[in-house]
Backbone of each chain as nested JSON, in Angstrom:
{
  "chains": [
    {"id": "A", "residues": [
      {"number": 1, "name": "UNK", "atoms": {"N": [-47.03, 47.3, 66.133], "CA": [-46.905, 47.763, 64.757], "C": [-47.959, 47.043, 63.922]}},
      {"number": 2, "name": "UNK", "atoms": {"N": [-48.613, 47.57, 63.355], "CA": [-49.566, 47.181, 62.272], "C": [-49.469, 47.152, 60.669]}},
      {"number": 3, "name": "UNK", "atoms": {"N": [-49.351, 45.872, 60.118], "CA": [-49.465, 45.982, 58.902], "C": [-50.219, 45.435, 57.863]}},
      {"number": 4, "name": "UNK", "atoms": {"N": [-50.689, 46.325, 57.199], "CA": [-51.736, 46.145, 56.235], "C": [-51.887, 44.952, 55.34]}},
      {"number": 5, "name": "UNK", "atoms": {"N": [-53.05, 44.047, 55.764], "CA": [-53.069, 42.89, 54.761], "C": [-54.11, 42.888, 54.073]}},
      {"number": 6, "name": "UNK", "atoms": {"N": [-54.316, 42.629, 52.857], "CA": [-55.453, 42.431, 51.619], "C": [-55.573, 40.897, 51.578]}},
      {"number": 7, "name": "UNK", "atoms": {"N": [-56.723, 40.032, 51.415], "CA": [-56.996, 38.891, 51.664], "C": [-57.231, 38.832, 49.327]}},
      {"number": 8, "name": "UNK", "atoms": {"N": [-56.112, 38.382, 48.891], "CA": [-56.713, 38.694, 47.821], "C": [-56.888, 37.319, 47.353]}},
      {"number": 9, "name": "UNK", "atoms": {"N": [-57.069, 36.222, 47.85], "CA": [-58.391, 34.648, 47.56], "C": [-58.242, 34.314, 48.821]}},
      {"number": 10, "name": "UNK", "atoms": {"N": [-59.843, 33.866, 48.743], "CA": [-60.242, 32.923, 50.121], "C": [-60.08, 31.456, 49.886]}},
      {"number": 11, "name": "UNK", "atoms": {"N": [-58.773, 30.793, 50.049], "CA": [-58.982, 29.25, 49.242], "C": [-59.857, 28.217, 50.498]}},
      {"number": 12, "name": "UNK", "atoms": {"N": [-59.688, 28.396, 51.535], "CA": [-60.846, 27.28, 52.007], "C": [-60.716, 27.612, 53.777]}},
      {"number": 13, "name": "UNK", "atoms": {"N": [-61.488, 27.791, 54.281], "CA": [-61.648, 27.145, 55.34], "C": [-61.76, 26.267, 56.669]}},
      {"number": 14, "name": "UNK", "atoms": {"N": [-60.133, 26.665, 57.288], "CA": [-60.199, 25.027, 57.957], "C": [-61.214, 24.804, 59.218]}},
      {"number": 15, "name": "UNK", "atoms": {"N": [-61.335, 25.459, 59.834], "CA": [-62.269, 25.361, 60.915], "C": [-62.951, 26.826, 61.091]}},
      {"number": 16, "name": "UNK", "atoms": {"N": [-64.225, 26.702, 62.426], "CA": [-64.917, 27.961, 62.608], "C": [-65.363, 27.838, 64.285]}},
      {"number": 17, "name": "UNK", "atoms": {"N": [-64.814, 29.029, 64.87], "CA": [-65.147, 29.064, 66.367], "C": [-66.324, 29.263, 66.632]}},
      {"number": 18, "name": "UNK", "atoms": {"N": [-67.809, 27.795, 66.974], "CA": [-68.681, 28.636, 67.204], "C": [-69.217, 29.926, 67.906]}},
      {"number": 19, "name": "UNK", "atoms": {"N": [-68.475, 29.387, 69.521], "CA": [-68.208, 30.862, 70.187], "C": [-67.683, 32.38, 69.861]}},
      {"number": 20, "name": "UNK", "atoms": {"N": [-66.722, 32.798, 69.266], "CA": [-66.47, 33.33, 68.592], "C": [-66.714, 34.035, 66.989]}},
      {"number": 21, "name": "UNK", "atoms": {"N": [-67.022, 32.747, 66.282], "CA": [-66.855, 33.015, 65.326], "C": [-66.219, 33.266, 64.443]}},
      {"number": 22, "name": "UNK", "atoms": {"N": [-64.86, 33.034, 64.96], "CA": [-63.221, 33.375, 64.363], "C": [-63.267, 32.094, 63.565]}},
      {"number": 23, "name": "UNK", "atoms": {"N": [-62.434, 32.194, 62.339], "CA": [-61.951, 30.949, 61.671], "C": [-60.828, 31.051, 61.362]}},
      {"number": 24, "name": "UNK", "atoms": {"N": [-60.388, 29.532, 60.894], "CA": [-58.891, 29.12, 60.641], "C": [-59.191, 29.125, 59.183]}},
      {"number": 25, "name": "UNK", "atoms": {"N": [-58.862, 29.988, 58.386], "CA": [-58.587, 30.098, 57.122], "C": [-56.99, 29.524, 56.03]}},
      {"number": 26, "name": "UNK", "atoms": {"N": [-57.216, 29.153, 55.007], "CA": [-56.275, 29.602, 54.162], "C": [-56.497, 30.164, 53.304]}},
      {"number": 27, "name": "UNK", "atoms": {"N": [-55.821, 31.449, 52.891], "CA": [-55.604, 32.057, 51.933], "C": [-54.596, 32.477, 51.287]}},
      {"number": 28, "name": "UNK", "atoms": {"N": [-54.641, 33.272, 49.95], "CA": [-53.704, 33.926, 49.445], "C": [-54.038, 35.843, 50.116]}},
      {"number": 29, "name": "UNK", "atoms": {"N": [-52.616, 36.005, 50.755], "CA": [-52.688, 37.664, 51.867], "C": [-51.713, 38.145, 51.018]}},
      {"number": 30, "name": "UNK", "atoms": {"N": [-51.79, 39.369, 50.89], "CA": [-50.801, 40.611, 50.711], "C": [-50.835, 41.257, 51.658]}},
      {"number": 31, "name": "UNK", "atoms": {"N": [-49.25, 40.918, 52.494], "CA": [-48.923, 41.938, 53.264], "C": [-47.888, 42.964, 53.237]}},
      {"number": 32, "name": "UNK", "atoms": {"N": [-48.64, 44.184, 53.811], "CA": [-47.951, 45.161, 53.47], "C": [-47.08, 45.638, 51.769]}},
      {"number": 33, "name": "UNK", "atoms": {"N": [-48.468, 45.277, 50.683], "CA": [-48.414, 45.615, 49.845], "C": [-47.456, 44.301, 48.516]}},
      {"number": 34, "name": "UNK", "atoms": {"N": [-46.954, 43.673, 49.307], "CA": [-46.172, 42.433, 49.034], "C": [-46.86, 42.041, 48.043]}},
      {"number": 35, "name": "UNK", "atoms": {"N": [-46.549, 41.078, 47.064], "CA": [-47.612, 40.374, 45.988], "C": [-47.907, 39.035, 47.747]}},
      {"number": 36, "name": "UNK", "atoms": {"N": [-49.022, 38.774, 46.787], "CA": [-49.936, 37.238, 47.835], "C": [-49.418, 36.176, 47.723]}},
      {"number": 37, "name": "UNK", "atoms": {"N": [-49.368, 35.873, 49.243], "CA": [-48.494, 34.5, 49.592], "C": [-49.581, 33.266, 50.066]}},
      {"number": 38, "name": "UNK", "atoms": {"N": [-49.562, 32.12, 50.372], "CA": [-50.505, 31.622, 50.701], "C": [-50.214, 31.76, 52.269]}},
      {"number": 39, "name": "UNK", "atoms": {"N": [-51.154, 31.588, 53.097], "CA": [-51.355, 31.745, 54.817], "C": [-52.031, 31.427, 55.38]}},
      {"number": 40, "name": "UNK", "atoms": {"N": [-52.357, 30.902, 56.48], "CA": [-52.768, 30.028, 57.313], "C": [-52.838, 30.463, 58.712]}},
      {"number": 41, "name": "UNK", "atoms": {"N": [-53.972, 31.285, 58.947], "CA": [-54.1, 32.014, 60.342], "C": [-55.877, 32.397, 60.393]}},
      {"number": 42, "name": "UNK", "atoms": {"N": [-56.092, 32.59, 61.714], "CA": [-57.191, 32.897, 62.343], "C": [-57.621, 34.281, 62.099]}},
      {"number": 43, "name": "UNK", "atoms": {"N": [-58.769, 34.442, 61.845], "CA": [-59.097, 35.607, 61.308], "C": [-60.937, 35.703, 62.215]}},
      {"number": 44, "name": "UNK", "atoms": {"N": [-60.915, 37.392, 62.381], "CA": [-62.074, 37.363, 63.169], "C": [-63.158, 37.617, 62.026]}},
      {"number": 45, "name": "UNK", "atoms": {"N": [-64.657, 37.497, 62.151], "CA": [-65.583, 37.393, 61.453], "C": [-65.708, 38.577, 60.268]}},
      {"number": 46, "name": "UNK", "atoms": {"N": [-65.024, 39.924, 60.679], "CA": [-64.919, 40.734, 59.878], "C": [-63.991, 40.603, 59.24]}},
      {"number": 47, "name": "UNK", "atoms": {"N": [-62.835, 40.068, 59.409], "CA": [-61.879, 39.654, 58.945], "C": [-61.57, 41.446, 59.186]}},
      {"number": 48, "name": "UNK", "atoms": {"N": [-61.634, 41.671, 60.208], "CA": [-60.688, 43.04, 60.652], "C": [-59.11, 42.974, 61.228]}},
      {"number": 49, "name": "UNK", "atoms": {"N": [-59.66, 42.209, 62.146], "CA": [-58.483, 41.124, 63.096], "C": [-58.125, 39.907, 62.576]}},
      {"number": 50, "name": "UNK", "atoms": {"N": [-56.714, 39.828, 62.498], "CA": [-56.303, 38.506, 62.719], "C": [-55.09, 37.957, 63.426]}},
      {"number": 51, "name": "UNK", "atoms": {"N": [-54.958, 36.635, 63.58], "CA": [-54.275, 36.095, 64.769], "C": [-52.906, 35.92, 63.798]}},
      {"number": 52, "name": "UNK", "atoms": {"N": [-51.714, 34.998, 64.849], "CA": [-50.475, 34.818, 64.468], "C": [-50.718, 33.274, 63.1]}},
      {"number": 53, "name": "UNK", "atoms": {"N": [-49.629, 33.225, 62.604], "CA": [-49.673, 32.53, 61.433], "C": [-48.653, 31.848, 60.969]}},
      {"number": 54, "name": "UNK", "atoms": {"N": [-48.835, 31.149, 59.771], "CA": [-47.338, 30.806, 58.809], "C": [-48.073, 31.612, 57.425]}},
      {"number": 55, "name": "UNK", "atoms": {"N": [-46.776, 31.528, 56.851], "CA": [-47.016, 32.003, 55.103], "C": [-45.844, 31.179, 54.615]}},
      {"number": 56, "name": "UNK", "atoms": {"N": [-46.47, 30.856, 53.627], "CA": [-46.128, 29.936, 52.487], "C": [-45.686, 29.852, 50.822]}},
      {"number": 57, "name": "UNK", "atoms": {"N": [-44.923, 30.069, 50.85], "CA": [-44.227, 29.993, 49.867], "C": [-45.121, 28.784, 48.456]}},
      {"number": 58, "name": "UNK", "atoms": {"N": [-44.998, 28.642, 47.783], "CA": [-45.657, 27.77, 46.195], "C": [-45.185, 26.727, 47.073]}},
      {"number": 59, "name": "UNK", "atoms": {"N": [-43.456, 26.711, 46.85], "CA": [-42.432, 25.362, 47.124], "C": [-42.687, 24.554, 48.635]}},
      {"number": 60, "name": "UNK", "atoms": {"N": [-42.988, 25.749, 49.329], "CA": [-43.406, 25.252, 50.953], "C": [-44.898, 24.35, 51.109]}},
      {"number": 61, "name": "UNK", "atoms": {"N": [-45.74, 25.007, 49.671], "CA": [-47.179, 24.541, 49.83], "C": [-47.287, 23.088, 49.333]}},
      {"number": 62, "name": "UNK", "atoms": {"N": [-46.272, 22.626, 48.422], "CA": [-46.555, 21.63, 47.803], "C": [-45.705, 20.666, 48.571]}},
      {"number": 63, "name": "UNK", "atoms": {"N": [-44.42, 21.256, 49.625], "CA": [-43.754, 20.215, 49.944], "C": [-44.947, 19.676, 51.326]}},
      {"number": 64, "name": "UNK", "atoms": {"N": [-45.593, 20.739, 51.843], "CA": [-46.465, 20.679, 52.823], "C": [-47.4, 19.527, 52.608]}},
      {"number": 65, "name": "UNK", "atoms": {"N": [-48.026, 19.926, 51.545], "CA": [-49.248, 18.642, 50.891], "C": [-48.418, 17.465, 51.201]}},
      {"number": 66, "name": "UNK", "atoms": {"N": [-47.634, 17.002, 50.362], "CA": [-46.704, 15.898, 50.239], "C": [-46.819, 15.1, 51.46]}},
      {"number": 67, "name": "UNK", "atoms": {"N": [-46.283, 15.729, 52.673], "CA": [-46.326, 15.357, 54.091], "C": [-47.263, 15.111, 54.745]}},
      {"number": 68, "name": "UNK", "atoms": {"N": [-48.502, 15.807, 54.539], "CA": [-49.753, 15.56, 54.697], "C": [-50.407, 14.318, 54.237]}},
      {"number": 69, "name": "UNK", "atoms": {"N": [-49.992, 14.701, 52.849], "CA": [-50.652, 12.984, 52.341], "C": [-50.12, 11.855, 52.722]}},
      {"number": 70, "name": "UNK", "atoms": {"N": [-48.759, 12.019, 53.492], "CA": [-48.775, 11.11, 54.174], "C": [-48.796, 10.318, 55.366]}},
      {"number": 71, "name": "UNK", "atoms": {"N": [-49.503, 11.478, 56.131], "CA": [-49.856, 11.326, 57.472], "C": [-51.437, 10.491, 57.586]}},
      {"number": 72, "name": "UNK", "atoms": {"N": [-51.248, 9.688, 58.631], "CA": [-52.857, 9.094, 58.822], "C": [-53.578, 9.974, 59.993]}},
      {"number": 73, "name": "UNK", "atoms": {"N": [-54.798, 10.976, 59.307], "CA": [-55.365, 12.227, 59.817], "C": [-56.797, 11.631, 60.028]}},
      {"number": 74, "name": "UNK", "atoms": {"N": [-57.001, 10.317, 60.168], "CA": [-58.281, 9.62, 60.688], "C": [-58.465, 9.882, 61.566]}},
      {"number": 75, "name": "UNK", "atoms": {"N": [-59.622, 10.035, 62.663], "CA": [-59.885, 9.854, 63.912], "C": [-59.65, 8.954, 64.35]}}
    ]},
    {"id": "B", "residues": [
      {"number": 1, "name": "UNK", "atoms": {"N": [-43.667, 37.203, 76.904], "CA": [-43.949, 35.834, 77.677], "C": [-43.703, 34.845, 76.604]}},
      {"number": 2, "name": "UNK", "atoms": {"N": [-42.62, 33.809, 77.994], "CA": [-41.689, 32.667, 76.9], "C": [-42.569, 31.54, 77.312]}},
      {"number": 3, "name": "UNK", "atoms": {"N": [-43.024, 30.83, 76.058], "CA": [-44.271, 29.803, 76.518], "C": [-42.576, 28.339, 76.087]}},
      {"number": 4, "name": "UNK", "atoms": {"N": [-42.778, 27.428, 77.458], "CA": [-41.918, 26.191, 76.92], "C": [-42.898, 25.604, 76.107]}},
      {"number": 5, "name": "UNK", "atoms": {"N": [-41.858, 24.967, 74.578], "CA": [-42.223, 24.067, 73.93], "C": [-41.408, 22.92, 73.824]}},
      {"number": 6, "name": "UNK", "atoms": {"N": [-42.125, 21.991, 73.062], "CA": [-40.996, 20.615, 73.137], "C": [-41.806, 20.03, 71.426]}},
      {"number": 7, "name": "UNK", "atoms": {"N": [-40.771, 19.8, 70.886], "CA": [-41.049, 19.253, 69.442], "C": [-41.113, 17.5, 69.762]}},
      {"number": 8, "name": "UNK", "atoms": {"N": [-42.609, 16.904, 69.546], "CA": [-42.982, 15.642, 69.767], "C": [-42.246, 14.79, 69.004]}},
      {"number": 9, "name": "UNK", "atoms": {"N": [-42.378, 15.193, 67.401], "CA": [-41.974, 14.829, 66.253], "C": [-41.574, 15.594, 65.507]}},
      {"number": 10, "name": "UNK", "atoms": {"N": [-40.948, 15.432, 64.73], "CA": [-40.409, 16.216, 63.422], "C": [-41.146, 15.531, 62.317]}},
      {"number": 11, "name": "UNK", "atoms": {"N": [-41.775, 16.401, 61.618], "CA": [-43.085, 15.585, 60.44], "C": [-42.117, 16.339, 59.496]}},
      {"number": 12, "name": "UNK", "atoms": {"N": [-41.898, 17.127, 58.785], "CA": [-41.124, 17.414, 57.73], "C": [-40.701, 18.677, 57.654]}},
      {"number": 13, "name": "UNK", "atoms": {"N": [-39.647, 18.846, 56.838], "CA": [-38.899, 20.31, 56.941], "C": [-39.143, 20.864, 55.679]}},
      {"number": 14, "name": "UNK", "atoms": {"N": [-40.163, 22.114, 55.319], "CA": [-40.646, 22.926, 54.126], "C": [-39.466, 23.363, 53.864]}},
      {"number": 15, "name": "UNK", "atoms": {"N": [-39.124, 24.259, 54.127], "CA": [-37.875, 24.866, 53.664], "C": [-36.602, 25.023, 54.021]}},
      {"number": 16, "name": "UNK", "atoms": {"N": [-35.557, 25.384, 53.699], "CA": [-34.352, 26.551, 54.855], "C": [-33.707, 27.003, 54.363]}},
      {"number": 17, "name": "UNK", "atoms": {"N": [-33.44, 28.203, 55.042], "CA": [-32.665, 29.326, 54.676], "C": [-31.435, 28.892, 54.579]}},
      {"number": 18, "name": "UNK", "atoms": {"N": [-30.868, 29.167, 53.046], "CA": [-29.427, 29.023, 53.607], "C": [-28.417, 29.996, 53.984]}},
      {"number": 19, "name": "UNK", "atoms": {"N": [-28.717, 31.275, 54.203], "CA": [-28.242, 32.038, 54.953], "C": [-28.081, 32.136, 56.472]}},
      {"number": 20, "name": "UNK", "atoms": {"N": [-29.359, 31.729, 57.043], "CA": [-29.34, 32.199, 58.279], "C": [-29.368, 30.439, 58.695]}},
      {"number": 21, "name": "UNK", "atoms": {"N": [-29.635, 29.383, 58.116], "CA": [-30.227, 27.991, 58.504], "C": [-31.389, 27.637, 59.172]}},
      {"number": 22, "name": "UNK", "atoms": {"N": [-32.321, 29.309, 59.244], "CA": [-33.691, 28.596, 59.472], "C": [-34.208, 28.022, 59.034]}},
      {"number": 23, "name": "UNK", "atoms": {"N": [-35.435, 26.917, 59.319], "CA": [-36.017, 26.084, 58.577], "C": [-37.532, 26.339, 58.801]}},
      {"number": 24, "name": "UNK", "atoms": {"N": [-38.311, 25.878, 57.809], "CA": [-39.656, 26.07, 58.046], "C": [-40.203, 24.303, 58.139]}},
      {"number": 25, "name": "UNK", "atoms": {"N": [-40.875, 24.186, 59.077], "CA": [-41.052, 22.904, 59.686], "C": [-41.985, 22.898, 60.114]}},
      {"number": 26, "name": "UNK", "atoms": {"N": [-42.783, 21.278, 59.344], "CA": [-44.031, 20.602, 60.078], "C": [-44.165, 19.523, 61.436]}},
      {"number": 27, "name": "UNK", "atoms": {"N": [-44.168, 20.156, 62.454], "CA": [-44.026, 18.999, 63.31], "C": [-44.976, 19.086, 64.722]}},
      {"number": 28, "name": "UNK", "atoms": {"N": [-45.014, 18.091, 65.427], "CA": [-45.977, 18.443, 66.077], "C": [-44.809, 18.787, 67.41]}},
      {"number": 29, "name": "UNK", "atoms": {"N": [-46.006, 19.786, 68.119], "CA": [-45.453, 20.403, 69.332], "C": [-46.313, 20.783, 70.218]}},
      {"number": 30, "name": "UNK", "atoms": {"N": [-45.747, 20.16, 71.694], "CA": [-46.273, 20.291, 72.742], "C": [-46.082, 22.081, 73.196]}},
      {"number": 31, "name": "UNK", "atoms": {"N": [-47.062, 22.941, 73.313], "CA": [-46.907, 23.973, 73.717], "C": [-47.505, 24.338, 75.837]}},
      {"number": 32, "name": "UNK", "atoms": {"N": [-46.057, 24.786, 75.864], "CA": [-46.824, 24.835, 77.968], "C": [-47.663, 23.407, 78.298]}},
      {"number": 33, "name": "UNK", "atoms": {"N": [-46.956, 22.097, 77.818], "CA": [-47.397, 20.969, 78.194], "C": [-48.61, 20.676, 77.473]}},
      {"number": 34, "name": "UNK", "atoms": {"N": [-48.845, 21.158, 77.277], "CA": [-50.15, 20.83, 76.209], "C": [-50.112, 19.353, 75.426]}},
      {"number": 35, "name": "UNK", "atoms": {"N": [-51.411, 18.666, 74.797], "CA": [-50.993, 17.928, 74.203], "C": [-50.269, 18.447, 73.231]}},
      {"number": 36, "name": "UNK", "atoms": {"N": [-49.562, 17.46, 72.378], "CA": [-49.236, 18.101, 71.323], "C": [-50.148, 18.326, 69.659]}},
      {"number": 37, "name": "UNK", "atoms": {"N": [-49.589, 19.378, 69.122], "CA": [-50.594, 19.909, 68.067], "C": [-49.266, 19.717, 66.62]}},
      {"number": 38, "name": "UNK", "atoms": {"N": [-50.187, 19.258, 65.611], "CA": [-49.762, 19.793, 64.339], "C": [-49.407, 20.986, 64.241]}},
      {"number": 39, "name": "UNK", "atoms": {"N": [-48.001, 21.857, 64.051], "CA": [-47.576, 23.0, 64.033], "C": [-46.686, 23.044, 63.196]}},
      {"number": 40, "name": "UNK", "atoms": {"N": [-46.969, 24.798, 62.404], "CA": [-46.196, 25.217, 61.178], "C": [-45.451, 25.679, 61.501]}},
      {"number": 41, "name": "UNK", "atoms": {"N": [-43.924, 25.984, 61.41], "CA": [-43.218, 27.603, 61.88], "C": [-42.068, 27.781, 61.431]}},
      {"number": 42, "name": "UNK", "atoms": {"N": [-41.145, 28.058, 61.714], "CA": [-39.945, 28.784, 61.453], "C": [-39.226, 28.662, 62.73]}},
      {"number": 43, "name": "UNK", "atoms": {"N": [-38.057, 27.615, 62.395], "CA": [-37.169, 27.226, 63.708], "C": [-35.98, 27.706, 63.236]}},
      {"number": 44, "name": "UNK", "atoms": {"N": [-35.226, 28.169, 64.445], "CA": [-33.439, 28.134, 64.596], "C": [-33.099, 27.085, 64.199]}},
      {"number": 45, "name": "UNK", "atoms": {"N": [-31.791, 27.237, 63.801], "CA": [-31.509, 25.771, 63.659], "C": [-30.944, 24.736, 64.537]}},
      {"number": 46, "name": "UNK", "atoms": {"N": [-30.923, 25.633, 66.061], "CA": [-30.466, 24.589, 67.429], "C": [-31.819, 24.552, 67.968]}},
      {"number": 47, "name": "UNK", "atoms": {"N": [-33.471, 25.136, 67.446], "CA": [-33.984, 24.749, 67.361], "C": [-34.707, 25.636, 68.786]}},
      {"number": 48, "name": "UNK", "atoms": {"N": [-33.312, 26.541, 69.062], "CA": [-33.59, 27.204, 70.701], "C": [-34.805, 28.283, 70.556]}},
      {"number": 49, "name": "UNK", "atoms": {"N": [-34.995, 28.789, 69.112], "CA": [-35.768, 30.202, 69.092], "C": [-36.869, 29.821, 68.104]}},
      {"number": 50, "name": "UNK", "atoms": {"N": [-38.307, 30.373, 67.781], "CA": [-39.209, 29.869, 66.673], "C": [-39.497, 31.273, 66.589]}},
      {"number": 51, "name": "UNK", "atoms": {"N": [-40.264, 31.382, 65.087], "CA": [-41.076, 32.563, 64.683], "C": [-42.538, 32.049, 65.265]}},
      {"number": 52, "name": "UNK", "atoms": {"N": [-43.016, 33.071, 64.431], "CA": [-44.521, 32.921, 64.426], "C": [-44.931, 31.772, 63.281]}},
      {"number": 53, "name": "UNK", "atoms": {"N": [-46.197, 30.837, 64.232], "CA": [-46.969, 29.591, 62.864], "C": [-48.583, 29.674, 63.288]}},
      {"number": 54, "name": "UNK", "atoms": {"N": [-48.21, 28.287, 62.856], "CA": [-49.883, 28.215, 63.314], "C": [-49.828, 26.65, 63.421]}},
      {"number": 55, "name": "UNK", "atoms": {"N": [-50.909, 26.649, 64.447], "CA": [-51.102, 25.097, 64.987], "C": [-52.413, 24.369, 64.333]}},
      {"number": 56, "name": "UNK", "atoms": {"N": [-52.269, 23.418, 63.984], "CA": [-53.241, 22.703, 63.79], "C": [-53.621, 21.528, 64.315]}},
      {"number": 57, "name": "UNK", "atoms": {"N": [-55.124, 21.244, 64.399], "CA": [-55.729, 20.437, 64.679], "C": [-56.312, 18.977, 63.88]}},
      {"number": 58, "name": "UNK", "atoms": {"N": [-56.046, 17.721, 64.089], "CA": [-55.904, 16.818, 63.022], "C": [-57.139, 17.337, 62.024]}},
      {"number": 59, "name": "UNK", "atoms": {"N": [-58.387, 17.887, 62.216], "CA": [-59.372, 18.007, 61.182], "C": [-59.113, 19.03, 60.615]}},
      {"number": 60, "name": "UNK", "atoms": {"N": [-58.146, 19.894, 61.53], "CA": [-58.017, 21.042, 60.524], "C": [-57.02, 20.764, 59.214]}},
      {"number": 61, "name": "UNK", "atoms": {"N": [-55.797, 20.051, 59.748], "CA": [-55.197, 19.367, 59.189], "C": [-55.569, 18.412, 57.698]}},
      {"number": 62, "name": "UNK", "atoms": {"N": [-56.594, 17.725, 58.06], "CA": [-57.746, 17.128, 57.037], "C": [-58.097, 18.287, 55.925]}},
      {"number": 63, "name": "UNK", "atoms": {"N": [-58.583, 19.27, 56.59], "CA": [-58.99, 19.702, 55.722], "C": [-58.132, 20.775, 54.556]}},
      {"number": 64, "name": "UNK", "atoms": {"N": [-56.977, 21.281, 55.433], "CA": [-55.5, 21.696, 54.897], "C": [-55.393, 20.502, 53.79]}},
      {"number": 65, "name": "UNK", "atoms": {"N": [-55.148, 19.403, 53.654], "CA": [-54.567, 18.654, 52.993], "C": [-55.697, 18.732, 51.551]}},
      {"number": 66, "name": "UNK", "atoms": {"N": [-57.061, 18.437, 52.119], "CA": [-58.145, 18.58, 51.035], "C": [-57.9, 19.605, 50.51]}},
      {"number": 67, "name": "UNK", "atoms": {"N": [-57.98, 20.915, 50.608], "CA": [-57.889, 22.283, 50.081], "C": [-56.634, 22.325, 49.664]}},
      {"number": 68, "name": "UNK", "atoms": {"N": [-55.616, 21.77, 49.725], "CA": [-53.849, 21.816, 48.947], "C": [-53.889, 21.191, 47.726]}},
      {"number": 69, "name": "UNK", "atoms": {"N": [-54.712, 19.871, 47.829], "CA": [-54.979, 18.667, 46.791], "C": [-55.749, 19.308, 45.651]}},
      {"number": 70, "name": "UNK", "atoms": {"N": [-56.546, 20.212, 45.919], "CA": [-57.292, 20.945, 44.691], "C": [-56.461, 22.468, 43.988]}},
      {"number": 71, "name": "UNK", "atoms": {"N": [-55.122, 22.386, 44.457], "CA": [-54.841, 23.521, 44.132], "C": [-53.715, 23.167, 43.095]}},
      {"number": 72, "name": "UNK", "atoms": {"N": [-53.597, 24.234, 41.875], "CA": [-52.189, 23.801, 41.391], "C": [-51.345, 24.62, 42.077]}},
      {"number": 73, "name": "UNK", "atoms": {"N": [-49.902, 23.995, 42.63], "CA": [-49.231, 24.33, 43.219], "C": [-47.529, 24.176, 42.06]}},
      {"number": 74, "name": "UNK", "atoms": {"N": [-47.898, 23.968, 40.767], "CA": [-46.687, 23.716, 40.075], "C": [-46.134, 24.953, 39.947]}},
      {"number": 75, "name": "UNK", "atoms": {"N": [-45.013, 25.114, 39.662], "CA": [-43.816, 26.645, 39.284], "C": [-44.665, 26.992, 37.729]}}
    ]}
  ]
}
């Protein structure tokens, strides 16, 4: 089943497959006509295709950060 | 195809339903033995079944956290 997503902001970039060329994006998606959620999935260079994901809620994004900032993400 | 996972850690719980008691959860997880990865998703709450997420990689991770930090995320 296929459903229609609109990429309506590109907020950043997490990585890029040189081989490929696919990247790990976040953005704000409308799917299937939905208002835009934020999301976090692989997307191919046309951004025709894309891979499996999470979506995120405002409340999910900020509790997310939170946790993040407090993880040590050094090499 | 049922890939075994095993939750390394539990890094934090975004949300949960209080209907159904799913939760949306940051934690890392070993997928088919794999090391384990920073992963987003949507767990049961015996923890037996997951939705669809997305895994991350500590730089991707890095850079998730950079790109959250510049965003307003207030109500």
């Amino acid at each position: 089943m296929r459903i229609e997503s609109e990429i309506t902001e590109c907020v950043a970039v997490l990585s890029m497959n040189e081989k490929t060329g696919w990247q790990k994006e976040l953005n704000y998606v409308s799917w299937g006509g939905d208002p835009p959620k934020l999301d976090i999935r692989d997307w191919a260079p046309d951004h025709e295709k894309a891979g499996r994901g999470a979506r995120l809620t405002k409340a999910e994004a900020k509790r997310l950060r939170e946790a993040l900032e407090e993880m040590d993400l050094e090499d």
